[in-house]
mmCIF file of the N, C-alpha and C atoms, coordinates in Angstrom:
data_MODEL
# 
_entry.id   MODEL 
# 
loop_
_atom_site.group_PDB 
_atom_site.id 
_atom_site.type_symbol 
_atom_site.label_atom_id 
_atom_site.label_alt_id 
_atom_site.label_comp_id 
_atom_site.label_asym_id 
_atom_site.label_entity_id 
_atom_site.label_seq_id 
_atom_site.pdbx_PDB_ins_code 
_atom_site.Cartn_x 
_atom_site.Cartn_y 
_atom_site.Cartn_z 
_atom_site.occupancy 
_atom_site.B_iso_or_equiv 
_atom_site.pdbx_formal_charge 
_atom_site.auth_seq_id 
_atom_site.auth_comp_id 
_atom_site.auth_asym_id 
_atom_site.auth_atom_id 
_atom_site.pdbx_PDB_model_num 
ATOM 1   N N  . UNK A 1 1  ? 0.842  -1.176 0.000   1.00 0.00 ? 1  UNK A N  1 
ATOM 2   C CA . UNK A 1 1  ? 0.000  0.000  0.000   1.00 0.00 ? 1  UNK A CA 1 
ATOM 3   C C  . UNK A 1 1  ? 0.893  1.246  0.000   1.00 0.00 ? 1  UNK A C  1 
ATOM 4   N N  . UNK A 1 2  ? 1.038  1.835  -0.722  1.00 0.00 ? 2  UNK A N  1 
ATOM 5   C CA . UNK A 1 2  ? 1.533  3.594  -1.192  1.00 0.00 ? 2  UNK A CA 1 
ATOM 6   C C  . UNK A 1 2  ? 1.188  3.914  0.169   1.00 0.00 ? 2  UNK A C  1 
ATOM 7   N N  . UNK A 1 3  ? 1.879  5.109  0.582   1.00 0.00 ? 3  UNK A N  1 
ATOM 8   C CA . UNK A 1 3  ? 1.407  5.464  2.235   1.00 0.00 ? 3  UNK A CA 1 
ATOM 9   C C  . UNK A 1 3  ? 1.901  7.226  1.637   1.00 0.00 ? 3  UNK A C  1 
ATOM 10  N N  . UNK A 1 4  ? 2.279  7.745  0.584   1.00 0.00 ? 4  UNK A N  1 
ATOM 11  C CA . UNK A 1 4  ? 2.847  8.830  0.215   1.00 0.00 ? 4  UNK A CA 1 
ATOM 12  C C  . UNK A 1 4  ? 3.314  9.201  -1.375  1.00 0.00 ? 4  UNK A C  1 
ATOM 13  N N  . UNK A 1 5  ? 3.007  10.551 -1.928  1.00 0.00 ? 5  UNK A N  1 
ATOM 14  C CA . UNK A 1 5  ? 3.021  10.366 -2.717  1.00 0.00 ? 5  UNK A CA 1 
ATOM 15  C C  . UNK A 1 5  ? 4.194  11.543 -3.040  1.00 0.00 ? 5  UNK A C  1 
ATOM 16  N N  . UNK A 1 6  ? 5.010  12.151 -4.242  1.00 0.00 ? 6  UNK A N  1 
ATOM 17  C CA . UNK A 1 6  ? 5.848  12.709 -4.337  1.00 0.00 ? 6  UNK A CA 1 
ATOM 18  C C  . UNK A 1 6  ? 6.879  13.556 -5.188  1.00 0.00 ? 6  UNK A C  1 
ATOM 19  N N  . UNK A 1 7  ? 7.754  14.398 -5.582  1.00 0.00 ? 7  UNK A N  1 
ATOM 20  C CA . UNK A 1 7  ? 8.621  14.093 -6.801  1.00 0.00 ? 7  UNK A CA 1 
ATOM 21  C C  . UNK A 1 7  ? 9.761  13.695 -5.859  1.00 0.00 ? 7  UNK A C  1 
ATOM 22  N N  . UNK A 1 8  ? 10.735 13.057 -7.166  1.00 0.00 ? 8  UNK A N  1 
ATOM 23  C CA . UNK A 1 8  ? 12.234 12.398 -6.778  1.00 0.00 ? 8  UNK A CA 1 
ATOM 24  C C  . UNK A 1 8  ? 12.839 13.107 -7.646  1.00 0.00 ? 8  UNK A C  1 
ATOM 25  N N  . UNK A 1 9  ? 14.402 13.457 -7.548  1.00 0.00 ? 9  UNK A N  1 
ATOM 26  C CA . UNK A 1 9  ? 15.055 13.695 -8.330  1.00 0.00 ? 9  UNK A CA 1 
ATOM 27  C C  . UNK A 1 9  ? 16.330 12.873 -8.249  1.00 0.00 ? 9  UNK A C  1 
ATOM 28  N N  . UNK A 1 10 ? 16.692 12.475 -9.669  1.00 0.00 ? 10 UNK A N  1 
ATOM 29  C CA . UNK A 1 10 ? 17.309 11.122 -10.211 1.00 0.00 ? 10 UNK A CA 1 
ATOM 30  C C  . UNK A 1 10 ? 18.549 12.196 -10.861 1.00 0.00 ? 10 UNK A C  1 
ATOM 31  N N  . UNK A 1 11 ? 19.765 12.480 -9.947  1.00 0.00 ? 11 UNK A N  1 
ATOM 32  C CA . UNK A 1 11 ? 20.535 13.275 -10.882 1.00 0.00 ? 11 UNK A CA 1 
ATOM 33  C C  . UNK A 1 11 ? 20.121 14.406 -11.434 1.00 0.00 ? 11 UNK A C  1 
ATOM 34  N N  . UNK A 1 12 ? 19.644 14.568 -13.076 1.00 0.00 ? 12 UNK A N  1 
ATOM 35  C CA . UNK A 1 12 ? 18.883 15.656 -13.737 1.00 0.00 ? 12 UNK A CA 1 
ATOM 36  C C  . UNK A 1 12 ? 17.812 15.405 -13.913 1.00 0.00 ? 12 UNK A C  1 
ATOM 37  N N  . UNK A 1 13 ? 17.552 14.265 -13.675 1.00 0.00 ? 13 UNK A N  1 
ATOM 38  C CA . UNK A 1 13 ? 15.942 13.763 -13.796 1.00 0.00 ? 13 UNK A CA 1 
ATOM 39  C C  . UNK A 1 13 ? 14.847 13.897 -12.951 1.00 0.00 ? 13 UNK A C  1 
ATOM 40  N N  . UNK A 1 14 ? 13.951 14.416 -13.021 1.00 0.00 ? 14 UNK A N  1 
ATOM 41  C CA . UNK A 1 14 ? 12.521 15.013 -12.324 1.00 0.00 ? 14 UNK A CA 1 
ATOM 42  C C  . UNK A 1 14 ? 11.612 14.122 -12.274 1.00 0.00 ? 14 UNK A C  1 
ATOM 43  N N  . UNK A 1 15 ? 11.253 12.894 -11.280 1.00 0.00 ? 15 UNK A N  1 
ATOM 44  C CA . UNK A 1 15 ? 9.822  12.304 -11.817 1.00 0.00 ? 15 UNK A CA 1 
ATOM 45  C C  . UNK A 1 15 ? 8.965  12.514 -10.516 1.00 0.00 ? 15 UNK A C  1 
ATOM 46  N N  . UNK A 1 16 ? 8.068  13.060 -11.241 1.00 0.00 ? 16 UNK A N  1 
ATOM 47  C CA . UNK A 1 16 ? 6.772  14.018 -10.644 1.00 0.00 ? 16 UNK A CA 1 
ATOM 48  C C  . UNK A 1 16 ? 5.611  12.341 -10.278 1.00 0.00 ? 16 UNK A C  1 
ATOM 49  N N  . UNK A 1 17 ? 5.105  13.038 -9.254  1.00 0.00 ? 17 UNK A N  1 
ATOM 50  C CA . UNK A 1 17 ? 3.636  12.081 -9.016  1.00 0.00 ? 17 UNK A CA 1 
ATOM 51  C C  . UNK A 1 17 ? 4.176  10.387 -8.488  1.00 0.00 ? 17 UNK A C  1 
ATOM 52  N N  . UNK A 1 18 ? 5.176  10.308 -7.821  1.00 0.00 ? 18 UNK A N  1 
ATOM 53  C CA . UNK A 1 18 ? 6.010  8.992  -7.269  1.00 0.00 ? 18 UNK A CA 1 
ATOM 54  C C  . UNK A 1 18 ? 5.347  8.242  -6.470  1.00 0.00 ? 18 UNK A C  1 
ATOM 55  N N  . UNK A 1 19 ? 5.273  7.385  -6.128  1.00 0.00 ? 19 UNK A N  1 
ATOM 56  C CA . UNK A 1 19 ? 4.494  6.799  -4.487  1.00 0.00 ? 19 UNK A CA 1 
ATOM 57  C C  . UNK A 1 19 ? 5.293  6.488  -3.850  1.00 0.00 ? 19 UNK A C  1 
ATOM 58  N N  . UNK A 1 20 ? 5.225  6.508  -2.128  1.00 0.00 ? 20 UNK A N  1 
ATOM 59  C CA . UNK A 1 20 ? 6.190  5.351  -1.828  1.00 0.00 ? 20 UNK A CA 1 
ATOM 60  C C  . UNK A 1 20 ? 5.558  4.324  -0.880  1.00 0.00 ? 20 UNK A C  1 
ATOM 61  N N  . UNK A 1 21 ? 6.394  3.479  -1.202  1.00 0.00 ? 21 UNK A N  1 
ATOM 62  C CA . UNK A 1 21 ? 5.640  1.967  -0.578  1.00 0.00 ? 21 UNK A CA 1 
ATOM 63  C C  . UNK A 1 21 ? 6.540  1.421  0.244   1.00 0.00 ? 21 UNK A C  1 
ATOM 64  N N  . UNK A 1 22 ? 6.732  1.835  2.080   1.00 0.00 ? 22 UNK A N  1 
ATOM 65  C CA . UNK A 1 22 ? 7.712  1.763  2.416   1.00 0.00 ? 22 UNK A CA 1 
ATOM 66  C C  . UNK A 1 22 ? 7.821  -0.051 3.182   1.00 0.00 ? 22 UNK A C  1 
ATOM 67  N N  . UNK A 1 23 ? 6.988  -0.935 2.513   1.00 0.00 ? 23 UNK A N  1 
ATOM 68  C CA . UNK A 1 23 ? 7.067  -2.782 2.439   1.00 0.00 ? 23 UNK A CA 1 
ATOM 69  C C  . UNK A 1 23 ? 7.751  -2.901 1.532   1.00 0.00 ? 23 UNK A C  1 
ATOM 70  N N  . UNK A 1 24 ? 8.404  -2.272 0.542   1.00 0.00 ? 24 UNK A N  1 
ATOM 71  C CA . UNK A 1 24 ? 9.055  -2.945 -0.786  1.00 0.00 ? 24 UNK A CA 1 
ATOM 72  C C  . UNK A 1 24 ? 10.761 -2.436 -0.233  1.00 0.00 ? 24 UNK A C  1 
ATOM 73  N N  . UNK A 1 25 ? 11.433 -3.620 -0.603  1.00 0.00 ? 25 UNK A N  1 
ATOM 74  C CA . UNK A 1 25 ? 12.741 -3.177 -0.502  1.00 0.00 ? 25 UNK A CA 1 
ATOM 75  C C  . UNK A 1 25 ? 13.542 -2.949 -1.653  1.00 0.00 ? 25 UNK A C  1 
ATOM 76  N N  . UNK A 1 26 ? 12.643 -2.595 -2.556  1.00 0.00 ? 26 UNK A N  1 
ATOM 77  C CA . UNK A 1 26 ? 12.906 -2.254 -4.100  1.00 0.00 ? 26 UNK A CA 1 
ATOM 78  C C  . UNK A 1 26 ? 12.412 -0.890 -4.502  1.00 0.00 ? 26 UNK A C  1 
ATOM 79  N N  . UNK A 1 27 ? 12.984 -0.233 -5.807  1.00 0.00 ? 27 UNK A N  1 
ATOM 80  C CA . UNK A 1 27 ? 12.446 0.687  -6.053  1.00 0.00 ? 27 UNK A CA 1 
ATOM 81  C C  . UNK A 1 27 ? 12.064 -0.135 -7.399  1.00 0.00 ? 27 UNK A C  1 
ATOM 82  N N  . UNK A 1 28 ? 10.180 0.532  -7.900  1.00 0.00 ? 28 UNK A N  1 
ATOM 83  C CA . UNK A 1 28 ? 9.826  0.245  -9.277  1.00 0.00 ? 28 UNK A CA 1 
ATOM 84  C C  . UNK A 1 28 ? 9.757  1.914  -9.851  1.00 0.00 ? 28 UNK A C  1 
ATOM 85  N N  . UNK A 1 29 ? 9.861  1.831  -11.445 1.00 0.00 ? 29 UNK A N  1 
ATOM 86  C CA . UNK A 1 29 ? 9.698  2.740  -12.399 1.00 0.00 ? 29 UNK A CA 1 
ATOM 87  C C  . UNK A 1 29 ? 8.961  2.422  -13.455 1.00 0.00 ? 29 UNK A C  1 
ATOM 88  N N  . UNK A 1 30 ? 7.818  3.112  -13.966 1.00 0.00 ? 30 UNK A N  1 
ATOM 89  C CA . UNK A 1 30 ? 7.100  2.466  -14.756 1.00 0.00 ? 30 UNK A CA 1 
ATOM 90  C C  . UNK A 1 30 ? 7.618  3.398  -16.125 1.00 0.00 ? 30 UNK A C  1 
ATOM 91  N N  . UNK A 1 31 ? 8.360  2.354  -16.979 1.00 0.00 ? 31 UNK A N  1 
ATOM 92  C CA . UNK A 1 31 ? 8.928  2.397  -18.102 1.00 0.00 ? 31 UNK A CA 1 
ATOM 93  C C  . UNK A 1 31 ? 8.104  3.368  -18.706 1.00 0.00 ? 31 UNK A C  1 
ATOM 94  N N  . UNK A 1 32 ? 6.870  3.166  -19.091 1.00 0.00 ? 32 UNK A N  1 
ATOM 95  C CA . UNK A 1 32 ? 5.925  3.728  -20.075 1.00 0.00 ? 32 UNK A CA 1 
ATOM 96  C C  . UNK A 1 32 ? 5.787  5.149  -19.135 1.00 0.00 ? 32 UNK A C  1 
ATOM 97  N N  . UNK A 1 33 ? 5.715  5.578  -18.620 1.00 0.00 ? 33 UNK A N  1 
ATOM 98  C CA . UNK A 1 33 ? 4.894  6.802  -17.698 1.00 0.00 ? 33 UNK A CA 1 
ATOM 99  C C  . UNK A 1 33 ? 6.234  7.239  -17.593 1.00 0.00 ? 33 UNK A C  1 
ATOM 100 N N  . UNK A 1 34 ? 7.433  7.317  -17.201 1.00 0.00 ? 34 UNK A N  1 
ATOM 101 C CA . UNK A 1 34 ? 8.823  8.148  -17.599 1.00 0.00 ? 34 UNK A CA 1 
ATOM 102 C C  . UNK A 1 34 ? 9.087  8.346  -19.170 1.00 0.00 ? 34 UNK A C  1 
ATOM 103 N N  . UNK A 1 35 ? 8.611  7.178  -20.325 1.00 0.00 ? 35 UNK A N  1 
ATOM 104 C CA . UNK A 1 35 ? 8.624  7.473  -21.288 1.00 0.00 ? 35 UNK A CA 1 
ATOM 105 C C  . UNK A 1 35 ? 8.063  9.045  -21.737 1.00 0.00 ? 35 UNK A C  1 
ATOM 106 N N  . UNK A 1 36 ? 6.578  9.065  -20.939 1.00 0.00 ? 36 UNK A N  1 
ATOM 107 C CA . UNK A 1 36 ? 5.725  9.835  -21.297 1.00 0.00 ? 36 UNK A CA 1 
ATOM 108 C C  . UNK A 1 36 ? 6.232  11.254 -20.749 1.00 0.00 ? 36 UNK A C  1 
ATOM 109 N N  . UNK A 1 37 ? 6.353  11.018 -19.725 1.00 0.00 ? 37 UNK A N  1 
ATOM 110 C CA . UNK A 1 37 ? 6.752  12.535 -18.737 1.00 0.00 ? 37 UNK A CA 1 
ATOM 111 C C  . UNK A 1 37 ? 7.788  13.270 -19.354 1.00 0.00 ? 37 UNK A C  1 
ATOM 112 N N  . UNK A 1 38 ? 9.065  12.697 -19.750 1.00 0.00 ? 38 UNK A N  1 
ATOM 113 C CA . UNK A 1 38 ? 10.315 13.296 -20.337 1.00 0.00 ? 38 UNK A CA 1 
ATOM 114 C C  . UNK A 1 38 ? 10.291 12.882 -21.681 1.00 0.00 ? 38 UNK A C  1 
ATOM 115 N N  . UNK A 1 39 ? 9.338  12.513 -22.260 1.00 0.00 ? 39 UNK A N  1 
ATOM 116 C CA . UNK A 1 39 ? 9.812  12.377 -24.057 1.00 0.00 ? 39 UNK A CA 1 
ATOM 117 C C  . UNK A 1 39 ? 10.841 11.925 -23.844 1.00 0.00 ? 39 UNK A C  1 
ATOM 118 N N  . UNK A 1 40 ? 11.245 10.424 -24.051 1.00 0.00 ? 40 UNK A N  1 
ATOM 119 C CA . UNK A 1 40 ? 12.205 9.851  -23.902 1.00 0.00 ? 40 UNK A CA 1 
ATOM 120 C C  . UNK A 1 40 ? 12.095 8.418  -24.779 1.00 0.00 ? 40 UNK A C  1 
ATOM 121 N N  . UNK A 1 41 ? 13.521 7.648  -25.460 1.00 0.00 ? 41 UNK A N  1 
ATOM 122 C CA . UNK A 1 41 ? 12.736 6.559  -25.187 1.00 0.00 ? 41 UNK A CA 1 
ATOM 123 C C  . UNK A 1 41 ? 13.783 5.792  -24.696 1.00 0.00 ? 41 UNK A C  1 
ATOM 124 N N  . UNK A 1 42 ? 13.611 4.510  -24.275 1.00 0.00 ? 42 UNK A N  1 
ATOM 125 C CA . UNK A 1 42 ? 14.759 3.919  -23.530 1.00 0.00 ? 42 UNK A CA 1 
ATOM 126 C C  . UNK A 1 42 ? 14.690 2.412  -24.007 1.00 0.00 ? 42 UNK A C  1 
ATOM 127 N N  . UNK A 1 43 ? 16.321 2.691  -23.838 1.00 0.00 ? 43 UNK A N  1 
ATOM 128 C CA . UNK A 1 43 ? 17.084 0.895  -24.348 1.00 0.00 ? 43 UNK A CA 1 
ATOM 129 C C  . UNK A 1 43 ? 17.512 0.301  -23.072 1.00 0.00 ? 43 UNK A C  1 
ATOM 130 N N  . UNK A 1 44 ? 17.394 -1.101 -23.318 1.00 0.00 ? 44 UNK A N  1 
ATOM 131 C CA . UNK A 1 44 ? 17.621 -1.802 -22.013 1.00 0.00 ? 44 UNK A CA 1 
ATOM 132 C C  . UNK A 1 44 ? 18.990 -2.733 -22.667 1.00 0.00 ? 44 UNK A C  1 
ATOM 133 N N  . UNK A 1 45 ? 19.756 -3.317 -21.645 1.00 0.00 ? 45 UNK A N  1 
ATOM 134 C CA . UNK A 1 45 ? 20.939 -3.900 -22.281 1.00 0.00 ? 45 UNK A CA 1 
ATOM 135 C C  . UNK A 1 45 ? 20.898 -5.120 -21.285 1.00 0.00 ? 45 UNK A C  1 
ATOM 136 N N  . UNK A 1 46 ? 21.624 -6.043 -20.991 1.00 0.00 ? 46 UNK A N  1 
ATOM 137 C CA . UNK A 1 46 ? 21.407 -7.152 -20.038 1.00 0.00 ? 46 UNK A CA 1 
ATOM 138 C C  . UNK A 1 46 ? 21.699 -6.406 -18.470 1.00 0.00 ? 46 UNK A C  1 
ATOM 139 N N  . UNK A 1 47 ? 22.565 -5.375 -18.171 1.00 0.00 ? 47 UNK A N  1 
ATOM 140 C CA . UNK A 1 47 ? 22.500 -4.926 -16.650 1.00 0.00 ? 47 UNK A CA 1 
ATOM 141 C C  . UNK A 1 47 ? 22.630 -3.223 -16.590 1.00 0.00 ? 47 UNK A C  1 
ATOM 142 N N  . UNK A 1 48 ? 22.256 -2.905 -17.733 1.00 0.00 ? 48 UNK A N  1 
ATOM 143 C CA . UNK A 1 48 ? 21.848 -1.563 -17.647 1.00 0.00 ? 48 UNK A CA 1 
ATOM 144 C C  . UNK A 1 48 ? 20.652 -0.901 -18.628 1.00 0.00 ? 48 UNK A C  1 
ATOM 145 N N  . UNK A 1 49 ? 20.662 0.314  -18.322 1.00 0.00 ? 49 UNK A N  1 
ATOM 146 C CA . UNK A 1 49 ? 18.874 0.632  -19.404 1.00 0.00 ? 49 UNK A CA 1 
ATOM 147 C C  . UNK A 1 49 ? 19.819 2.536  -19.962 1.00 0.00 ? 49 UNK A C  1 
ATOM 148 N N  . UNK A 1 50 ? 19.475 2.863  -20.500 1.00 0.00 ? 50 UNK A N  1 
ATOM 149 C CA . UNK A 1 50 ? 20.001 4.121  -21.612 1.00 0.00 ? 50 UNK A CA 1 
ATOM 150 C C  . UNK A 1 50 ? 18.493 5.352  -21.595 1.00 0.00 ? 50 UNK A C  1 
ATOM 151 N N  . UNK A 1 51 ? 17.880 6.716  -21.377 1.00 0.00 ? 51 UNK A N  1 
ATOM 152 C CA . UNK A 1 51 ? 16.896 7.058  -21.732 1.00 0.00 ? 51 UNK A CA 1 
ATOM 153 C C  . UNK A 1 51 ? 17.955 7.963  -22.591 1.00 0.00 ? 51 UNK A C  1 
ATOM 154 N N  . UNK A 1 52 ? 17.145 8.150  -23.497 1.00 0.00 ? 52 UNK A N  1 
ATOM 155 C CA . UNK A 1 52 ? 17.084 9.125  -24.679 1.00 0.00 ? 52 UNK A CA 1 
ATOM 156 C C  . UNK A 1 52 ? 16.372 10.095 -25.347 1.00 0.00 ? 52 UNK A C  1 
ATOM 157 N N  . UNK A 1 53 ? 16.340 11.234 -25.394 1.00 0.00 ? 53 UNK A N  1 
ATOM 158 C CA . UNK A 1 53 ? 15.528 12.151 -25.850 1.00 0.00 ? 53 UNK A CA 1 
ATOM 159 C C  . UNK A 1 53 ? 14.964 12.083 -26.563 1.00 0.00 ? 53 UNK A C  1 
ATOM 160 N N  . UNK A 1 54 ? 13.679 12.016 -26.928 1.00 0.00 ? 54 UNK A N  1 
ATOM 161 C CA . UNK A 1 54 ? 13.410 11.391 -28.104 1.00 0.00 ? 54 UNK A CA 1 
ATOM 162 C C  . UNK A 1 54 ? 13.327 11.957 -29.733 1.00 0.00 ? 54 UNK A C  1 
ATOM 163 N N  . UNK A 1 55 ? 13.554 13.481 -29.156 1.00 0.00 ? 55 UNK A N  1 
ATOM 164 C CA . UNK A 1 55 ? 13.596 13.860 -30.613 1.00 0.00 ? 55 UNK A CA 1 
ATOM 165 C C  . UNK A 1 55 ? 15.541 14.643 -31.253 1.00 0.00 ? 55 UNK A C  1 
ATOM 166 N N  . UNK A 1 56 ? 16.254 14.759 -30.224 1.00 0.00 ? 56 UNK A N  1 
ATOM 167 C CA . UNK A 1 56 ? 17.889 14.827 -30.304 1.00 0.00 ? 56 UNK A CA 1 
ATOM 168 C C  . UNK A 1 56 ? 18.950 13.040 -30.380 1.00 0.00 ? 56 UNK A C  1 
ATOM 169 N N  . UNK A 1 57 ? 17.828 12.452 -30.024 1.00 0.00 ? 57 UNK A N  1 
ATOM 170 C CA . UNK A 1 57 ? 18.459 11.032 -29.437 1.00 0.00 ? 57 UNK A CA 1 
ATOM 171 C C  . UNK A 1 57 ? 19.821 11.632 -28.590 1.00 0.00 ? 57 UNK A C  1 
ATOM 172 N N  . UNK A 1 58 ? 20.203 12.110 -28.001 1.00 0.00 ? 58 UNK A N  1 
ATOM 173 C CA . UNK A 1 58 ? 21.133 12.445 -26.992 1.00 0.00 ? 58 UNK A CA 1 
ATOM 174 C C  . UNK A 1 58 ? 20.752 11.623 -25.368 1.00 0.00 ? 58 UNK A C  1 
ATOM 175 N N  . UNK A 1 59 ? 22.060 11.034 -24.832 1.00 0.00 ? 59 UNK A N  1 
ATOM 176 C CA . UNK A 1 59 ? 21.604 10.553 -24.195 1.00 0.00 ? 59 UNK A CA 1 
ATOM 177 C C  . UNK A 1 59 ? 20.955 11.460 -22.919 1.00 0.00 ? 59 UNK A C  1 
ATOM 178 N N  . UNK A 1 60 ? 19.640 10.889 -21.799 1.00 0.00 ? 60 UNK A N  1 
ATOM 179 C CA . UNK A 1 60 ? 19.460 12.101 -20.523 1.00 0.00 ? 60 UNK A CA 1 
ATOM 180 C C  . UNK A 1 60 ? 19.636 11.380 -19.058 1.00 0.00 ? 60 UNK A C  1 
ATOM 181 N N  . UNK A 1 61 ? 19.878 9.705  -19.511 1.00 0.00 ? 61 UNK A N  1 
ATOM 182 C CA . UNK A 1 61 ? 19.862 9.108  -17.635 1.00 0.00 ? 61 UNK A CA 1 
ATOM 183 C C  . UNK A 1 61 ? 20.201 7.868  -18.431 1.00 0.00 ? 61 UNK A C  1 
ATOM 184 N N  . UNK A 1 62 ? 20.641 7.216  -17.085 1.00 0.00 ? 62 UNK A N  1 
ATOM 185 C CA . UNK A 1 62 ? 20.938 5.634  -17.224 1.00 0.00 ? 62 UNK A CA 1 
ATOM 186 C C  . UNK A 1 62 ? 20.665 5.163  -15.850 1.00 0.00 ? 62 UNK A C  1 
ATOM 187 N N  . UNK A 1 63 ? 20.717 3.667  -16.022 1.00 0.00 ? 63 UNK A N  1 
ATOM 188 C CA . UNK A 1 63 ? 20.411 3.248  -14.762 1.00 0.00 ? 63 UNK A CA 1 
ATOM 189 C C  . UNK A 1 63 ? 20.919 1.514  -15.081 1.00 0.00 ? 63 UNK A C  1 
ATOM 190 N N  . UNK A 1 64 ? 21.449 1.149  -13.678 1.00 0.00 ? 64 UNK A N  1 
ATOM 191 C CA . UNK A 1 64 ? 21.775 0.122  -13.510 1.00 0.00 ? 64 UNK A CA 1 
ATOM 192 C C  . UNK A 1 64 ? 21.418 -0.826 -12.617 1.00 0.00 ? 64 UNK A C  1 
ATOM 193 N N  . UNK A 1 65 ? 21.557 -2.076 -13.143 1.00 0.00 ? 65 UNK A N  1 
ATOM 194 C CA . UNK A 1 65 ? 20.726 -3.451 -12.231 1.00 0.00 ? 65 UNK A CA 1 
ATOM 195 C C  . UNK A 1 65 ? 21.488 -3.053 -10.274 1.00 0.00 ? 65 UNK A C  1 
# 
């Protein structure tokens, strides 16, 4: 159960409207809804993921397993 809701900032990255769910000892990101928020699109590789701008393709975040 979400008990809070929020923004985070990820480096340069802004994600607005967060929950937190303080039973999970994980953090989730919903691929599609960061897609949407930052016009982005993102590559996944076997232990890391790439977002990309979607209209410069320049890279804007990464993230690792």
């Amino acid at each position: 159960m979400a008990t809070k809701q929020g923004t985070i900032a990820l480096d340069n990255l802004i994600l607005k409207n967060t929950l937190l769910i303080p039973s999970l000892s994980c953090n989730l990101v919903s691929v599609s809804r960061v897609c949407k928020d930052l016009n982005c699109t993102v590559m996944f590789n076997d232990n890391s993921c790439i977002l990309h701008d979607r209209t410069t393709r320049i890279p804007i975040g990464m993230g690792e397993q």
